[in-house]
Structures are given as C-alpha cells and as structure tokens.
C-alpha positions in Angstrom: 163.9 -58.0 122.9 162.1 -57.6 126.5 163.0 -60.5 129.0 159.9 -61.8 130.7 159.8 -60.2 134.5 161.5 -62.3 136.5 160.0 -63.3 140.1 162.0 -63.4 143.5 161.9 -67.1 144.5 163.3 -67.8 141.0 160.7 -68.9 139.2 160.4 -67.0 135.9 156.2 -66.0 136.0 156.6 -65.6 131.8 157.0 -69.4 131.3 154.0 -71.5 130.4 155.6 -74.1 133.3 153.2 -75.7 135.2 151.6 -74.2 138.4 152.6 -76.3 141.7 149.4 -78.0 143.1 147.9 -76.7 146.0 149.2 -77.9 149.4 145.5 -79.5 150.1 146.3 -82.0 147.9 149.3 -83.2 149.6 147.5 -82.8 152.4 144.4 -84.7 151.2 147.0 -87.5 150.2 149.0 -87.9 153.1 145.4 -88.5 155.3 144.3 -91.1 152.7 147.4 -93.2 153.5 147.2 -92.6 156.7 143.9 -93.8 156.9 144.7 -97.1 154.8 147.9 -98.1 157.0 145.6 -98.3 159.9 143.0 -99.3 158.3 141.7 -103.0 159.3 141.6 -106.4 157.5 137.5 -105.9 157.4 137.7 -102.1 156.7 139.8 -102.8 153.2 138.0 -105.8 152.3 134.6 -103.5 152.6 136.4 -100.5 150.2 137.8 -103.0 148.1 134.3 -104.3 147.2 132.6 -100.9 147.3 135.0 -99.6 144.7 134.0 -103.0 142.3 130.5 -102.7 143.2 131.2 -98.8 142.1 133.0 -99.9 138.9 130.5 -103.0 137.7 127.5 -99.6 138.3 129.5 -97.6 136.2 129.5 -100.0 133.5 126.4 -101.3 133.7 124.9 -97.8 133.6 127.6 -96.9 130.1 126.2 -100.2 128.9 122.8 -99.3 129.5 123.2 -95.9 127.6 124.8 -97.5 124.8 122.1 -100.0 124.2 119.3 -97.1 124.7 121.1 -94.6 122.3 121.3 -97.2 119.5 117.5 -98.0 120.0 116.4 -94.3 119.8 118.8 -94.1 116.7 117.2 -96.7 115.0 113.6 -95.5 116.1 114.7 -92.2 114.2 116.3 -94.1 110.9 113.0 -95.7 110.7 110.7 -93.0 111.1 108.8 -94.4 114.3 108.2 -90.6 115.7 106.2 -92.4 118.6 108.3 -95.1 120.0 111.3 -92.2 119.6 109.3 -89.7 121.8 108.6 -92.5 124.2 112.0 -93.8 124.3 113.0 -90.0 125.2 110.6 -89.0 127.7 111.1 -92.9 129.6 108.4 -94.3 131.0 105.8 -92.4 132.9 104.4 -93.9 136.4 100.8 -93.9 136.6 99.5 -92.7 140.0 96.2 -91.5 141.7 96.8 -88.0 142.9 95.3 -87.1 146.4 92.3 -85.1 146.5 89.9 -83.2 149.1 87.0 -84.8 150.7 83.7 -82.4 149.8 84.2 -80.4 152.6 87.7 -79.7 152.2 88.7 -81.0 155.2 90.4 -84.4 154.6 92.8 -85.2 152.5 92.2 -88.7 150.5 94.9 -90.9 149.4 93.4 -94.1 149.3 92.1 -95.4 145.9 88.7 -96.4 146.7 88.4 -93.3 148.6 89.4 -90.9 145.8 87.0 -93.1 143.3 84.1 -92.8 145.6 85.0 -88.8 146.0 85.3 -88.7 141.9 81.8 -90.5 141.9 80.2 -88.1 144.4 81.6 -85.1 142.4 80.2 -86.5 138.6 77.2 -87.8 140.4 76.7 -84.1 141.6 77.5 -82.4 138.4 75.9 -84.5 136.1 72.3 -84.9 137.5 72.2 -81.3 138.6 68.5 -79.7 137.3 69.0 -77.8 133.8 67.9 -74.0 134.2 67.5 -73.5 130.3 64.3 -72.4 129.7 62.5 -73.4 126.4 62.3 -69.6 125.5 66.3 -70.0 125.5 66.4 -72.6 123.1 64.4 -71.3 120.6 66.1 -67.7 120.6 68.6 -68.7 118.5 68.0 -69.0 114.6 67.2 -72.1 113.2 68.9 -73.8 109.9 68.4 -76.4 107.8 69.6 -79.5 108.1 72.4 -81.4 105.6 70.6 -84.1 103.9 73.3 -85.3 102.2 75.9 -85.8 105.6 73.7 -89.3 105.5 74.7 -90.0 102.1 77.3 -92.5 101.4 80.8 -90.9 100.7 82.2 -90.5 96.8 85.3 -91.4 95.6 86.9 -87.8 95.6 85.6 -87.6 99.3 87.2 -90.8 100.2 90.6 -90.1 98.3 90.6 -86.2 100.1 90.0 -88.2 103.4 92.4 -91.3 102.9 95.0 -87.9 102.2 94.1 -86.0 105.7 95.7 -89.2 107.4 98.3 -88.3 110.2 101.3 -90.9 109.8 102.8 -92.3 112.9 99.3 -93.1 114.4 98.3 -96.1 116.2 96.9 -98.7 113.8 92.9 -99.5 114.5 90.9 -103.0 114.6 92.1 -103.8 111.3 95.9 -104.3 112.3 96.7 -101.7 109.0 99.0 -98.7 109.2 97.7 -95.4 108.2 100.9 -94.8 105.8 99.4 -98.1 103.6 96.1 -96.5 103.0 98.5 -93.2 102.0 100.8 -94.7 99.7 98.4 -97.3 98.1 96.8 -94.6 95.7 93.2 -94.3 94.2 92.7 -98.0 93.3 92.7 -98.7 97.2 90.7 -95.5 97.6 88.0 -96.5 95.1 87.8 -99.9 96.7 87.0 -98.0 100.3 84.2 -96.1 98.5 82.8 -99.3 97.0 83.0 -101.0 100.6 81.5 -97.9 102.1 78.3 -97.7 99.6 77.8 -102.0 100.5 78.0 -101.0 104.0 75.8 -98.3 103.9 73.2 -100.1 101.7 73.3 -103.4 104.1 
C-alpha cells in the first residue's frame, strides 16, 4: 500500500483537507473592520440603509421575476403564442430615428423636422414623371381576364378558406377569434357562404 507523499511543513498534500484561504482575504477583512471602527455615526447609518435599500431591490426584483415567469407560464398553458412572445421580448420603445437633411449635411432629430424631411422625400418619389412608354406596356402578352373572381364564393371555397386560417391572430371588427370559425365546422361555413351570396346580391 503506497503512503500519499508527504509535504515538508507537515501537511499531507494526499488528503482531500481543505486548502487555507488566500492571505487577501484576511487582509480584505481586517481593512473592513478597520474601516467600521472609525467609521462615523452618519457614515453607518448611510451603509446601514444602503444595504436595506440593497436588500428590499433584491426582492422586489425576485418578486418581479416570479410574478412574470408565472404569467408567461400561463400564456404557454393556454396557447396565447402572442401575448407569450410579447411577454418575452418586453416591451419595445417606440422612437423616431434621426435622419439626413436632402443634402446630407444636417442631421435631424426633431420630430417635425424628420416628418417634414419624410414628406419631402415621398413628395419627391411619388410625383416623379413615369418614363414607360406606351410601346412598353403593350410588349408584354396579354390574357384574359377571370370572370368568375367576381362571382360570389361556394361553399367548398368558403370551407377551404375558413381552413387556411392562422390561429393566434388578432381578432377583426367582429370581436370573433379565428380558432371559432376553425372549430365550428361546415354548418358555420355554409352560413358564411349564404351571408356572402346576400351581400353580394345587395
């Protein structure tokens, strides 16, 4: 059986004793009670109320992340992929970026002045003179048109429709989520196509 090697100060280096902390410690904790023996009546009332005012952050912030946890694990129980995304990602802060005056000169950070710049730049782009000569537009082949894209929709139109749906979506005017017109079937569907012929007829 081999004996562990044995060092010179006596300390045997094959035991799993703990190593002795570095002198800087000491050090470090010898100059902290230093500092609060002559430290004055003002001085430790100050540190006494930074370290609460430390403490009450530190729980306010492990409350806060607690409480936002919980409503992102309830957003994902419930299947509300958007309000879990948003509850990720936080809340954005909306701001108008600077921009260059027309000459690219002057950088504008005021609002109405980066409006005004936008407005000078659409205003310019916009009601710029078309070059596309008529010979241009009648060089490409011509097809017939769809007569019956006017036509109200049928009932396997509406039903293939209702089914491209994306879930999760906003709902519209109506108030009505897109997962009810989904999961309501072809009775609801054949009630769309009849209120789409009415509307179409007047």
């Amino acid at each position: 059986m081999k004996t562990p090697p044995q060092r010179h100060d006596g300390v045997n280096c094959g035991t799993s004793s703990s190593p002795a902390p570095p002198k800087s410690s000491y050090a470090h904790t010898i100059n902290k009670m230093t500092s609060l023996m002559t430290m004055t009546p003002a001085s430790a009332a100050y540190f006494r109320y930074q370290r609460l005012v430390q403490q009450r952050k530190r729980e306010m912030q492990d409350a806060w992340m607690v409480r936002n946890t919980e409503e992102i694990q309830n957003y994902a129980e419930c299947n509300k992929m958007k309000n879990f995304f948003k509850a990720i990602d936080g809340h954005c802060i909306k701001g108008a970026a600077p921009m260059l005056s027309s000459d690219g000169t002057t950088l504008l950070t005021e609002k109405s002045q980066i409006l005004k710049r936008w407005a000078e730049h659409l205003r310019s782009v916009l009601n710029c003179s078309s070059a596309i000569s008529n010979a241009a537009i009648d060089r490409p082949p011509q097809v017939d048109m769809k007569d019956d894209l006017g036509l109200p929709p049928y009932l396997p139109e509406t039903i293939r429709a209702v089914q491209q749906i994306s879930s999760g979506k906003a709902t519209g005017s109506d108030a009505i989520p897109p997962e009810v017109y989904k999961h309501c079937g072809p009775r609801l569907s054949a009630e769309l196509t009849t209120l789409f012929q009415m509307w179409r007829q007047g």
